[in-house]
DRENPA-3360 file (N, C-alpha, C; in nm, 2 decimals, always signed):
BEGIN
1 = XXXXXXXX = +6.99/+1.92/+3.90/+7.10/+1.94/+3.81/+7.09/+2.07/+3.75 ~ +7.17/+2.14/+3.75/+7.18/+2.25/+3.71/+7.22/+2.26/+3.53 ~ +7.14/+2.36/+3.48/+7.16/+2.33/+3.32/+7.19/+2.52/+3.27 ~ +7.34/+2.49/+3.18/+7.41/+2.59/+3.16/+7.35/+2.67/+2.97 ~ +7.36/+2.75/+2.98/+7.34/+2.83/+2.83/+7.49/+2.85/+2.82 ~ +7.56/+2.84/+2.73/+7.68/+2.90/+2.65/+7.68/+2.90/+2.52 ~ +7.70/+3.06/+2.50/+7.73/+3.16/+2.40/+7.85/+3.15/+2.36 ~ +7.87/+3.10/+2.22/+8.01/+3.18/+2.21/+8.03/+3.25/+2.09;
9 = XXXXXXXX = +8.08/+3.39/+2.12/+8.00/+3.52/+2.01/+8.17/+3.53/+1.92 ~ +8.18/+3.52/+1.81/+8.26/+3.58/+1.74/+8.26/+3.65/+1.64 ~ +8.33/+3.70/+1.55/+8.33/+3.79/+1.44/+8.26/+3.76/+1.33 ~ +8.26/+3.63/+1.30/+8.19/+3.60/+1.22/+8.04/+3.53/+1.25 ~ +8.05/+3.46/+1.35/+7.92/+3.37/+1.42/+7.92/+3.40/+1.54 ~ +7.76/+3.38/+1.55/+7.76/+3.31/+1.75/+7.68/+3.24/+1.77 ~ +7.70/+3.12/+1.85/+7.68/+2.99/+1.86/+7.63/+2.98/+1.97 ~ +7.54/+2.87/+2.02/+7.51/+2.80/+2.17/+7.51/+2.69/+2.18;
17 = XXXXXXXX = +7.45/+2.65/+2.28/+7.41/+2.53/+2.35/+7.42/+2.51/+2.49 ~ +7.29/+2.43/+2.50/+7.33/+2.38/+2.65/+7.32/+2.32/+2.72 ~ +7.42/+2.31/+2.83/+7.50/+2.16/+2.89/+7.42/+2.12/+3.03 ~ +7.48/+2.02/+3.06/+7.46/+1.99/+3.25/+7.56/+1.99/+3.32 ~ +7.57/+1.97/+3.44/+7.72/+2.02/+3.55/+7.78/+1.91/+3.49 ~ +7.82/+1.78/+3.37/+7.90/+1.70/+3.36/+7.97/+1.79/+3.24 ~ +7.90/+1.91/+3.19/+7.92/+1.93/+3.01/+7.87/+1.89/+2.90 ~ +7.80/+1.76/+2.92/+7.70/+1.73/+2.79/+7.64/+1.80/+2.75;
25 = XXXXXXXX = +7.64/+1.82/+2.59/+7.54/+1.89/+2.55/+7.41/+1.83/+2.55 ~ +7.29/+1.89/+2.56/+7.18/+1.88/+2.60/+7.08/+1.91/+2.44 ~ +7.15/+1.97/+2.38/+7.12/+2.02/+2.24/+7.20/+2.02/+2.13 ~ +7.19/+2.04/+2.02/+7.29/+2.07/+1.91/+7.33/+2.21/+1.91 ~ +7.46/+2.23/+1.88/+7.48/+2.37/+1.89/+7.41/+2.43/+1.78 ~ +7.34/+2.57/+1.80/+7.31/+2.62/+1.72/+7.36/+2.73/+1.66 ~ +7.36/+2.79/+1.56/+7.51/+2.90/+1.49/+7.39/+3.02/+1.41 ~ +7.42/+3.13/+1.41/+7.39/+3.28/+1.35/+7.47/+3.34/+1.30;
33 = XXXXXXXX = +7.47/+3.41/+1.20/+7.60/+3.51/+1.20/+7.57/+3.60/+1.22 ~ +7.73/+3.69/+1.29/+7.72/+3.79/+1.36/+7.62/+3.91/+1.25 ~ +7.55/+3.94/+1.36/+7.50/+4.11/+1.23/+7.57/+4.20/+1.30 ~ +7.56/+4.26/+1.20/+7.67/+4.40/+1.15/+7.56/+4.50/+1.07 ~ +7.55/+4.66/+1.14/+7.66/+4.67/+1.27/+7.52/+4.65/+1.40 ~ +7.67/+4.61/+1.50/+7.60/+4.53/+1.58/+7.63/+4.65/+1.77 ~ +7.53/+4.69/+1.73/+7.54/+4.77/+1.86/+7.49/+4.68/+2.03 ~ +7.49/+4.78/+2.10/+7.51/+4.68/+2.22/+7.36/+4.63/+2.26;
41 = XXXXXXXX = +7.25/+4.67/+2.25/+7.10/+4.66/+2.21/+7.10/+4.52/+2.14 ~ +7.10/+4.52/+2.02/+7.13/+4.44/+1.89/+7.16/+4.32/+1.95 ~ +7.27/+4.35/+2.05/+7.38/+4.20/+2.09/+7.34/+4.12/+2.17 ~ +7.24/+4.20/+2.24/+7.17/+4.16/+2.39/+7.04/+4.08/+2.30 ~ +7.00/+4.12/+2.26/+6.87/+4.09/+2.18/+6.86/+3.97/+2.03 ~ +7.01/+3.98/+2.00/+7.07/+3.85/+1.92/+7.07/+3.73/+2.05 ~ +7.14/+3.76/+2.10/+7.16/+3.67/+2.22/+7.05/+3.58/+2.29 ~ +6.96/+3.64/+2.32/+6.83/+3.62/+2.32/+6.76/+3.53/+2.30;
49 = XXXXXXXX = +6.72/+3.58/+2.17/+6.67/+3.49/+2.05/+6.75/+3.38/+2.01 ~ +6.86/+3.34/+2.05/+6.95/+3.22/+2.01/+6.92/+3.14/+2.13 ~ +6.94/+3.18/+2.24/+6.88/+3.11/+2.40/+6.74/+3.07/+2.37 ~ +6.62/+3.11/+2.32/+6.50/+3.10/+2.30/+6.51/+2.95/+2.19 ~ +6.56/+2.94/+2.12/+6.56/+2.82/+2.01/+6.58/+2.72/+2.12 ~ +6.66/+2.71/+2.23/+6.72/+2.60/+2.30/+6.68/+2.56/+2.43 ~ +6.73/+2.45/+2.48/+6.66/+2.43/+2.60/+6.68/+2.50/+2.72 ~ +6.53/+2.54/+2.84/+6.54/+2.61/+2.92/+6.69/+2.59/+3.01;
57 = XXXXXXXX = +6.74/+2.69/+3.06/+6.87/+2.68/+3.14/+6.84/+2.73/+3.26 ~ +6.98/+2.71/+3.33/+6.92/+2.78/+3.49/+7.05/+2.91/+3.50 ~ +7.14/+2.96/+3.39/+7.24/+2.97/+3.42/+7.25/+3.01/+3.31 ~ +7.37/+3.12/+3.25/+7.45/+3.20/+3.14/+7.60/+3.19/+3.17 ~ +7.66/+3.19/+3.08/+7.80/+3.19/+3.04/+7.80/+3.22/+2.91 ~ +7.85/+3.36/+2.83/+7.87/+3.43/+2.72/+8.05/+3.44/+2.76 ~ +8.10/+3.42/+2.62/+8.24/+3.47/+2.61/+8.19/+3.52/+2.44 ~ +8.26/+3.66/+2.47/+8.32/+3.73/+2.36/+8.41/+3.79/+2.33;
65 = XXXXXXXX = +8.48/+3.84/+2.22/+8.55/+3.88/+2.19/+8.61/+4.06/+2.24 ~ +8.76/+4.05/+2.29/+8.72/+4.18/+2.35/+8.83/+4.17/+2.51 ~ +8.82/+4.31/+2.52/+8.87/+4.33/+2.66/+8.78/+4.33/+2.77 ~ +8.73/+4.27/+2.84/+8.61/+4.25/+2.96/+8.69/+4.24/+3.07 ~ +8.62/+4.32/+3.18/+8.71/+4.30/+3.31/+8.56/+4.32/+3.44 ~ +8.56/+4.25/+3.47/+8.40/+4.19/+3.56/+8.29/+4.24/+3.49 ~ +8.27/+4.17/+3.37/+8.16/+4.16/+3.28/+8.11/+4.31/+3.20 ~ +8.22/+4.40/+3.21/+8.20/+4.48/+3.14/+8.29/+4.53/+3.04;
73 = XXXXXXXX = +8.28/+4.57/+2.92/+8.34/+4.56/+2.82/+8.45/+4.67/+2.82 ~ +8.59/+4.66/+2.82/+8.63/+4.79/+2.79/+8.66/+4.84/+2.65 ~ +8.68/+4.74/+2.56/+8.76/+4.72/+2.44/+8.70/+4.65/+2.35 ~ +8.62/+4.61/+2.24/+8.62/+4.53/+2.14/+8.64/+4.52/+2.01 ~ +8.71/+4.41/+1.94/+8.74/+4.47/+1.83/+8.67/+4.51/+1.72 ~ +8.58/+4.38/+1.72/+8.45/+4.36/+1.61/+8.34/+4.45/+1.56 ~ +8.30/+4.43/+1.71/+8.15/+4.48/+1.75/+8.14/+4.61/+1.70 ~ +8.26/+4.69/+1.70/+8.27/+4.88/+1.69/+8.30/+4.91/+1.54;
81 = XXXXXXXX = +8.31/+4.78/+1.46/+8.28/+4.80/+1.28/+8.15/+4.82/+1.25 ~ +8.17/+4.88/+1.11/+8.03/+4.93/+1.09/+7.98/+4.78/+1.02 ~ +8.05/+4.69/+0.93/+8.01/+4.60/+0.85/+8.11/+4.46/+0.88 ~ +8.14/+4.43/+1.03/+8.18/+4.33/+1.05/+8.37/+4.37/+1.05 ~ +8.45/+4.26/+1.11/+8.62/+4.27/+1.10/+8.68/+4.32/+0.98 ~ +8.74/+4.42/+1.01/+8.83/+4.47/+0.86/+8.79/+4.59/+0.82 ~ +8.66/+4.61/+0.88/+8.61/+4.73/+0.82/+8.59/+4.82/+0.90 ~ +8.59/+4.95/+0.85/+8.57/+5.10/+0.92/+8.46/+5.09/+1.06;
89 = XXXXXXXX = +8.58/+5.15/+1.18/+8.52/+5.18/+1.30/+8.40/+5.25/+1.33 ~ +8.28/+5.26/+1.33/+8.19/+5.36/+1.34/+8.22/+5.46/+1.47 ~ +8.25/+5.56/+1.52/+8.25/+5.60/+1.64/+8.15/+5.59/+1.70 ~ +8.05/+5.61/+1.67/+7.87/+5.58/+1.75/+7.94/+5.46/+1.86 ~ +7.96/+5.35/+1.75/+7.96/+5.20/+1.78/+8.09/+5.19/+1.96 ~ +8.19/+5.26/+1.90/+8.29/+5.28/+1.95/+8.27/+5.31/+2.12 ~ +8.21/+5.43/+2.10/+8.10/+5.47/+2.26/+8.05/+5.39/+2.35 ~ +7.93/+5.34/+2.21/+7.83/+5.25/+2.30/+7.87/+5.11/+2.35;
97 = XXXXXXXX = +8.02/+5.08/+2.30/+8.05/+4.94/+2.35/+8.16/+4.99/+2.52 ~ +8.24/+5.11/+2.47/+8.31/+5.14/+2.57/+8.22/+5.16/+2.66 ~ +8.29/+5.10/+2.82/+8.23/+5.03/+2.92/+8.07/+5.02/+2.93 ~ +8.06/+4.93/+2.87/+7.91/+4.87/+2.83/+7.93/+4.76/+2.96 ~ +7.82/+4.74/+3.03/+7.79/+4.61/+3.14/+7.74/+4.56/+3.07 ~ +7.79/+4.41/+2.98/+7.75/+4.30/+2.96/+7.68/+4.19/+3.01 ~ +7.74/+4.20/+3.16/+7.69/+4.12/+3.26/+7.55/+4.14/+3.28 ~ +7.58/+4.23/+3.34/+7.39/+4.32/+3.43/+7.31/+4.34/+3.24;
105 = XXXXXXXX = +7.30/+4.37/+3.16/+7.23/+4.38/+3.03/+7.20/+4.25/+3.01 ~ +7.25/+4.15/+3.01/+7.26/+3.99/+2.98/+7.19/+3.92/+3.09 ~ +7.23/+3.97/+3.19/+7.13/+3.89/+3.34/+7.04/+3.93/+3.35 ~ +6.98/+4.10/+3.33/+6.85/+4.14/+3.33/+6.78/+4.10/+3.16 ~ +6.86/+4.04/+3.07/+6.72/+4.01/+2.98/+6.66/+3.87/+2.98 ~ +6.79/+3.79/+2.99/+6.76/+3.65/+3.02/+6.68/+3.59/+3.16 ~ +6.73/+3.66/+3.26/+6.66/+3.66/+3.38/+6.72/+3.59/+3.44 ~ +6.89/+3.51/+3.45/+6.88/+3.46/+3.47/+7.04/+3.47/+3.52;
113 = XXXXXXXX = +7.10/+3.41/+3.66/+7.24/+3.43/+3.67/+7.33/+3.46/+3.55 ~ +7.44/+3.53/+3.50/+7.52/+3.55/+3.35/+7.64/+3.55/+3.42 ~ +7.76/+3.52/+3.35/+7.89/+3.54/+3.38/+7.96/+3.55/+3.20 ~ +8.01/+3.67/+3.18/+8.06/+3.73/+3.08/+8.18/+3.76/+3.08 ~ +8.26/+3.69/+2.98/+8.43/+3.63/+3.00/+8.48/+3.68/+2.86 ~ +8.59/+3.71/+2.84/+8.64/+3.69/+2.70/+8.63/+3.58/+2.66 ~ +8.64/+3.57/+2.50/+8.62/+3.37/+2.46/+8.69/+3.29/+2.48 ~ +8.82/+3.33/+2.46/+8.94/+3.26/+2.52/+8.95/+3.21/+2.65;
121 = XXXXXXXX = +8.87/+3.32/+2.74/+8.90/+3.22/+2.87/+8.79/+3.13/+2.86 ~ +8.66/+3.15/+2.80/+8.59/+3.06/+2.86/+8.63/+2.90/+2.78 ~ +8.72/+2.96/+2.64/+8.76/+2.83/+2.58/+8.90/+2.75/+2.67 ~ +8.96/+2.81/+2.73/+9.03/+2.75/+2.80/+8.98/+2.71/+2.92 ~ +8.88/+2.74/+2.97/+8.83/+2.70/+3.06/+8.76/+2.55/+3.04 ~ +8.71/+2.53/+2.94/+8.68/+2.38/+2.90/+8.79/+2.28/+2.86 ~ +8.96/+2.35/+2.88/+9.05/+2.27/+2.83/+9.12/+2.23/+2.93 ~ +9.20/+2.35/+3.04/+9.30/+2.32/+3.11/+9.27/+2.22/+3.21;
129 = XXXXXXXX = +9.41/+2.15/+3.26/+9.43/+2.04/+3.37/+9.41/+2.13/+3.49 ~ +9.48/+2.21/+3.49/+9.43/+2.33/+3.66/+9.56/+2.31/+3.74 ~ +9.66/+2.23/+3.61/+9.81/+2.20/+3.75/+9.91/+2.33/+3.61 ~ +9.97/+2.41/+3.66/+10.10/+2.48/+3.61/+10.13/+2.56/+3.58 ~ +10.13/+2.65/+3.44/+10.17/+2.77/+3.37/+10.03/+2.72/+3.25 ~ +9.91/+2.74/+3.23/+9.88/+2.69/+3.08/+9.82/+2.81/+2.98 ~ +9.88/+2.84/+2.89/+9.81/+2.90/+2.78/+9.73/+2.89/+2.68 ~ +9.63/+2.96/+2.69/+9.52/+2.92/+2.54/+9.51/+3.03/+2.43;
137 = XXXXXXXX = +9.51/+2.98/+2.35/+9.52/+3.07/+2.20/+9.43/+3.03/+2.14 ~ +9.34/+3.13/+2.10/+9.24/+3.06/+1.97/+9.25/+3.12/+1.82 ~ +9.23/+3.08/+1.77/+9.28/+3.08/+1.63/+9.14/+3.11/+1.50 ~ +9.09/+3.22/+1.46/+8.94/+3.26/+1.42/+8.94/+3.36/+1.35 ~ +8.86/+3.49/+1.37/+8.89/+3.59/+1.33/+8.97/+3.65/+1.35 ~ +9.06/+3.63/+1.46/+9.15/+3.72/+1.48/+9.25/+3.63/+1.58 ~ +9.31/+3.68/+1.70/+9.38/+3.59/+1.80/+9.29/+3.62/+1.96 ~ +9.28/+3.50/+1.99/+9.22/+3.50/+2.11/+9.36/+3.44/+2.22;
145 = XXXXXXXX = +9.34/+3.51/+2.39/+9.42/+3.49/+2.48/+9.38/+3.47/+2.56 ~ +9.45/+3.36/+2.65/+9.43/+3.34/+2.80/+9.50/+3.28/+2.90 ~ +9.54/+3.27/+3.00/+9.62/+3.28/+3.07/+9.60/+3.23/+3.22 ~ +9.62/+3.07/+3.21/+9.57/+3.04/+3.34/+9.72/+2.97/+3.45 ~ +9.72/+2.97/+3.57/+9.81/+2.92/+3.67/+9.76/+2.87/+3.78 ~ +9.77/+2.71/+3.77/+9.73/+2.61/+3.85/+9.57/+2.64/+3.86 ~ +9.51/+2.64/+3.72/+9.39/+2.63/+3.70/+9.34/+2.82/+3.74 ~ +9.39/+2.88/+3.80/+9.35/+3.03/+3.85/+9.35/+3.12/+3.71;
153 = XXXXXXXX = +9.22/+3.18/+3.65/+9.24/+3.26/+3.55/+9.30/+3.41/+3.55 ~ +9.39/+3.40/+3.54/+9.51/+3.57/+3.51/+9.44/+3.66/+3.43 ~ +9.46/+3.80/+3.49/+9.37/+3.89/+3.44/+9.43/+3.95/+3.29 ~ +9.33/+3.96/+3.21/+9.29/+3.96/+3.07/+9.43/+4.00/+2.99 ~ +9.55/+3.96/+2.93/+9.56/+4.03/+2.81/+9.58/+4.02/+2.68 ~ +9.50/+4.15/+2.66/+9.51/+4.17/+2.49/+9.55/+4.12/+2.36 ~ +9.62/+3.96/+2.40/+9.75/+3.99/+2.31/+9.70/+4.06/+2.16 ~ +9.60/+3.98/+2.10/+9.57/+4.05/+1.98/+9.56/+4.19/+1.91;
161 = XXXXXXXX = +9.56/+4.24/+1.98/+9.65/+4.42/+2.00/+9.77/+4.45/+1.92 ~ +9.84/+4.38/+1.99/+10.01/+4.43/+2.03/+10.05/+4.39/+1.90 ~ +10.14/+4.49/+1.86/+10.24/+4.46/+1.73/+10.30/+4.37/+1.72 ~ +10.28/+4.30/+1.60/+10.37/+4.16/+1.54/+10.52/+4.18/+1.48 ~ +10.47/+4.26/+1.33/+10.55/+4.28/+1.30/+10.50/+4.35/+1.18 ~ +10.59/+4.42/+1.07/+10.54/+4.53/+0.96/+10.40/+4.58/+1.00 ~ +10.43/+4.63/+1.13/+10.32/+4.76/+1.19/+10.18/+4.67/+1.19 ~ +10.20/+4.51/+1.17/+10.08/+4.42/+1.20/+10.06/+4.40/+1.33;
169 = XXXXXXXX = +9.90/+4.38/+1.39/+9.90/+4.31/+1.48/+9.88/+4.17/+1.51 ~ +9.89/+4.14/+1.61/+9.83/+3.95/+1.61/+9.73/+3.95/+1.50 ~ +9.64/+4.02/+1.57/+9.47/+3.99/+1.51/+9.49/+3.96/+1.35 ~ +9.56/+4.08/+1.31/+9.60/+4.08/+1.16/+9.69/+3.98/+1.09 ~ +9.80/+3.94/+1.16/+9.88/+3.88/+1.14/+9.88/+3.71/+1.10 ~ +9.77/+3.67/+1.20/+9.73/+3.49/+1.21/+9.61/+3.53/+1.18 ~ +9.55/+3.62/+1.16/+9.37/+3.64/+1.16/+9.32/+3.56/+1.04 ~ +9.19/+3.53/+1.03/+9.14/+3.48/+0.92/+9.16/+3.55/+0.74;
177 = XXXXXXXX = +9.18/+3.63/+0.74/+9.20/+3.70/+0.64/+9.34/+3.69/+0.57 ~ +9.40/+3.68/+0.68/+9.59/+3.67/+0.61/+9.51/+3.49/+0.60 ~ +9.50/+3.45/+0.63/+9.49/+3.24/+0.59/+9.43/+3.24/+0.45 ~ +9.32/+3.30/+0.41/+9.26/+3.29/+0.34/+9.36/+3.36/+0.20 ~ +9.41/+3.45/+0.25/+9.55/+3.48/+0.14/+9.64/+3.44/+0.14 ~ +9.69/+3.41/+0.23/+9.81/+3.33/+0.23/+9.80/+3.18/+0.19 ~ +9.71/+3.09/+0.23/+9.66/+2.97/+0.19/+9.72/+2.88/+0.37 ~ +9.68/+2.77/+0.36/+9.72/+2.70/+0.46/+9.84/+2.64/+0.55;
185 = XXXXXXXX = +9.92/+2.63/+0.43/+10.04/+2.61/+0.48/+10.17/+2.72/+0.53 ~ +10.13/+2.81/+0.45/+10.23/+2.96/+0.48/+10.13/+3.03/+0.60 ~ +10.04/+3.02/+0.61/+9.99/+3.04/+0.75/+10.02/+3.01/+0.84 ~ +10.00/+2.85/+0.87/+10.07/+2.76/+0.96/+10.20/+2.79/+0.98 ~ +10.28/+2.86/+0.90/+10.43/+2.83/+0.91/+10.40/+3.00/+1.04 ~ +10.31/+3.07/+0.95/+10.31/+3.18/+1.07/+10.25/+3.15/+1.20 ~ +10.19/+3.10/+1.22/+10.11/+3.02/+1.34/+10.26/+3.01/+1.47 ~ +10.36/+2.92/+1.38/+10.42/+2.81/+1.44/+10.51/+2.95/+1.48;
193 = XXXXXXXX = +10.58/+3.05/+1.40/+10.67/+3.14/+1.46/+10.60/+3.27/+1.56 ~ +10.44/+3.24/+1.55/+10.44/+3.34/+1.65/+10.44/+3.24/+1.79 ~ +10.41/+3.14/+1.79/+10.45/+3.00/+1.94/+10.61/+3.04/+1.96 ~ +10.69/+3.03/+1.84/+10.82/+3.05/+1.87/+10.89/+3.19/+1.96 ~ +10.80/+3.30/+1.93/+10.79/+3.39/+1.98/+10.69/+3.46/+2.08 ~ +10.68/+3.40/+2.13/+10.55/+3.35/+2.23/+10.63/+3.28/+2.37 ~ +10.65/+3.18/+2.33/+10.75/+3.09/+2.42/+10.83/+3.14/+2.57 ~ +10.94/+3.22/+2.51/+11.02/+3.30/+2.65/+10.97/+3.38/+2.70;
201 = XXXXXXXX = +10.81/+3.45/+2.63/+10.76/+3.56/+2.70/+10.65/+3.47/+2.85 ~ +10.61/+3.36/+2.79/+10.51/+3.30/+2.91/+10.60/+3.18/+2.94 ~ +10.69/+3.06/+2.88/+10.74/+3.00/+2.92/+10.67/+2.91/+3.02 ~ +10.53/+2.87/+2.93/+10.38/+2.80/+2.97/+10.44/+2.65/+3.01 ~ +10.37/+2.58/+3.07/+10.41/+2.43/+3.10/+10.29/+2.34/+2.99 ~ +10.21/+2.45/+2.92/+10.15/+2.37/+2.81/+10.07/+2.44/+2.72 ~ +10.07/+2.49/+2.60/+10.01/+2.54/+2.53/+9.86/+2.49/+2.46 ~ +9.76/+2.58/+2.46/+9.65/+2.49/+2.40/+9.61/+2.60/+2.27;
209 = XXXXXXXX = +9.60/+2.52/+2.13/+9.55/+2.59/+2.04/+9.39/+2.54/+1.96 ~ +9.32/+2.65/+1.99/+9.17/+2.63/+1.98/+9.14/+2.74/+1.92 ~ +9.00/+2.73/+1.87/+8.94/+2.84/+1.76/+8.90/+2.73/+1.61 ~ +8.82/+2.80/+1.54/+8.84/+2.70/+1.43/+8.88/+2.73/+1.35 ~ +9.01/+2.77/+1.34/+9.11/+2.78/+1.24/+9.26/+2.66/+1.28 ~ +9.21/+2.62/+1.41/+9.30/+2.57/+1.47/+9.40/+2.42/+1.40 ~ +9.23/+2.33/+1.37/+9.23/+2.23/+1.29/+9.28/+2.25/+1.13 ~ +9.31/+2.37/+1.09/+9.38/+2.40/+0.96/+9.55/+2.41/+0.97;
217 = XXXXXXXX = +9.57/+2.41/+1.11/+9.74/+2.39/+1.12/+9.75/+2.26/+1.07 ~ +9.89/+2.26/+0.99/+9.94/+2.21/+0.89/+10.01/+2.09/+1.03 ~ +10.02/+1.94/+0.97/+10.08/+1.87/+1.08/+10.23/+1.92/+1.06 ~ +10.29/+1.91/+0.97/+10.44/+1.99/+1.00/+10.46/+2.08/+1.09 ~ +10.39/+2.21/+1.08/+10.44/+2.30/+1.16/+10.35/+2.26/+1.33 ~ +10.31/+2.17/+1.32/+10.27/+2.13/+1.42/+10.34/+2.04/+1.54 ~ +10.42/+1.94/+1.48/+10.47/+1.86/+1.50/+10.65/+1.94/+1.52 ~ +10.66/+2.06/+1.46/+10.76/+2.17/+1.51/+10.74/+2.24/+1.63;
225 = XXXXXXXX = +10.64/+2.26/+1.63/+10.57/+2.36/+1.77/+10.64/+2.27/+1.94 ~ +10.61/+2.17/+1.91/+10.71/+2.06/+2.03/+10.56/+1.99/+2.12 ~ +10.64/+1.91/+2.23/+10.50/+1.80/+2.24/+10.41/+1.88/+2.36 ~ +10.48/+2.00/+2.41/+10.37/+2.07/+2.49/+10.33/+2.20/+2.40 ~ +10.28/+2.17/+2.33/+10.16/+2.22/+2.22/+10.03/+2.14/+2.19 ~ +9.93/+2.15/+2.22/+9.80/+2.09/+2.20/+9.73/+2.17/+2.13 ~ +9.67/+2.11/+2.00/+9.52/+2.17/+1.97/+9.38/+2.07/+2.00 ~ +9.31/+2.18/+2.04/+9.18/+2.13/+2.13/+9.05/+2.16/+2.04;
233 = XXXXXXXX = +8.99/+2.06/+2.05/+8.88/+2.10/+1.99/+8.78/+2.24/+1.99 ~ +8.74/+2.27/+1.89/+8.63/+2.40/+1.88/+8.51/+2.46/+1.98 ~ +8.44/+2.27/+2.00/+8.35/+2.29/+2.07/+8.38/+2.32/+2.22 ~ +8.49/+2.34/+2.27/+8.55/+2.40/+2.42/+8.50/+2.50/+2.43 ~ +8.47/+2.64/+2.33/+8.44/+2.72/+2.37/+8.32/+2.75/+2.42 ~ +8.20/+2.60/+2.45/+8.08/+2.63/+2.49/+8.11/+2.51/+2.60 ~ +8.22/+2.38/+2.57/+8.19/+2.32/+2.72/+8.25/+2.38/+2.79 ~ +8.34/+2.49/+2.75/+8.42/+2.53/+2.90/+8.30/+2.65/+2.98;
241 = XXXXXXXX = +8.17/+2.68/+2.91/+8.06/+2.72/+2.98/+8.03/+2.69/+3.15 ~ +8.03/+2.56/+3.15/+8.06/+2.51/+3.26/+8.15/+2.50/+3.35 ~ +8.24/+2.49/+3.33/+8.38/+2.51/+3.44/+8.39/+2.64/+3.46 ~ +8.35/+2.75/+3.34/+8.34/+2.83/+3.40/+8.35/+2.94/+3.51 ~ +8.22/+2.84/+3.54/+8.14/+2.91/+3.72/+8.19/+2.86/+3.80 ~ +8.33/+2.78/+3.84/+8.36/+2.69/+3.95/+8.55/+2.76/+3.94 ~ +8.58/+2.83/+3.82/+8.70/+2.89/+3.77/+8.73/+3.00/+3.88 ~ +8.88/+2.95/+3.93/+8.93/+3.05/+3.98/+8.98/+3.15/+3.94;
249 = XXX = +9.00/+3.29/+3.98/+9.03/+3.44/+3.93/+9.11/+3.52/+3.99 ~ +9.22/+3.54/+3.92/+9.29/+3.65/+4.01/+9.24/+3.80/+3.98 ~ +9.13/+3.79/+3.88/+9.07/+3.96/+3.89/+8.98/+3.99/+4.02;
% end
């Protein structure tokens, strides 16, 4: 039986554990917060040391945040602050993340097969049925995306980039920081109108919302969103570690 490590690195934490080819966890997940600033050295070597607390694996799966396109980074949003999300870009940081191999840095420290995903896919990868149009959004520091058809993962995009609205982006828009100001329920109401506008652009056969902000949608605007809307649990973003490796790709 083959035994999986999954990472899942976010803005604020990065978390593990790990599973067997069913998905059981094998361990408790264990949680760090991200350091800042967190260069690409730093990340490999945080990483690490979090795999070392836990049980031997035969195998890696890291999803992070970011534009990755065969395990190397082109884009991230976090990692290139000097003091964490929201704060000033270091250019140093900015460099050393632009096309960084995450993969090959992560396989040669661990020693050990790696497969390096955005978080979104690997969190929808622990969710989707594998039949239709299905979308995953995760809902955290910022907005996570993913994009799967008849189980086949669609290559990467951005949405958390792209302008919302008053010159906001996603990230900014649903991110943890507008929740925390805005309070719960006027978040949720934004949650529910960026689905509404969401909708005719993918015209998904099922939406999944995950991240752990997710469980803070308000049941109203939930029960608005319509019945192909799901929120999925948090911990997906380390069982979908495992389906991972068996995930089809159109990159």
């Amino acid at each position: 039986m083959a035994f999986t490590l999954t990472i899942d690195c976010g803005g604020g934490g990065i978390k593990g554990s790990v599973l067997d080819e069913a998905g059981t966890m094998r361990a408790q997940p264990l949680r760090v917060p991200t350091p800042y600033p967190l260069p690409p050295d730093l990340f490999v070597k945080t990483l690490v040391q979090l795999g070392e607390r836990l049980p031997q694996a035969d195998r890696v799966t890291v999803g992070m945040p970011g534009m990755l396109r065969h395990g190397v980074v082109v884009a991230t949003p976090h990692y290139v602050t000097r003091s964490g999300p929201r704060t000033r870009v270091d250019p140093e940081l900015l460099t050393a993340w632009g096309g960084f191999d995450a993969r090959t840095a992560l396989a040669e420290a661990f020693g050990l097969p790696t497969l390096v995903l955005n978080d979104a896919e690997v969190h929808g990868a622990g969710v989707v049925a594998g039949t239709g149009c299905e979308l995953m959004l995760t809902l955290g520091t910022g907005l996570g995306c993913a994009l799967f058809d008849g189980g086949v993962l669609a290559p990467h995009l951005e949405m958390s980039q792209a302008p919302v609205r008053w010159g906001m982006s996603y990230d900014t828009y649903i991110g943890e920081h507008e929740r925390r100001r805005l309070g719960d329920a006027l978040w949720s109401r934004r949650v529910r109108n960026v689905v509404d506008g969401l909708r005719p652009v993918f015209l998904w056969d099922r939406l999944y919302l995950g991240g752990g902000n997710s469980r803070l949608i308000t049941p109203t605007q939930l029960a608005r969103m319509g019945d192909d809307v799901v929120v999925v649990p948090n911990t997906a973003g380390i069982v979908g570690g495992v389906r991972a490796w068996t995930l089809g790709t159109a990159r």
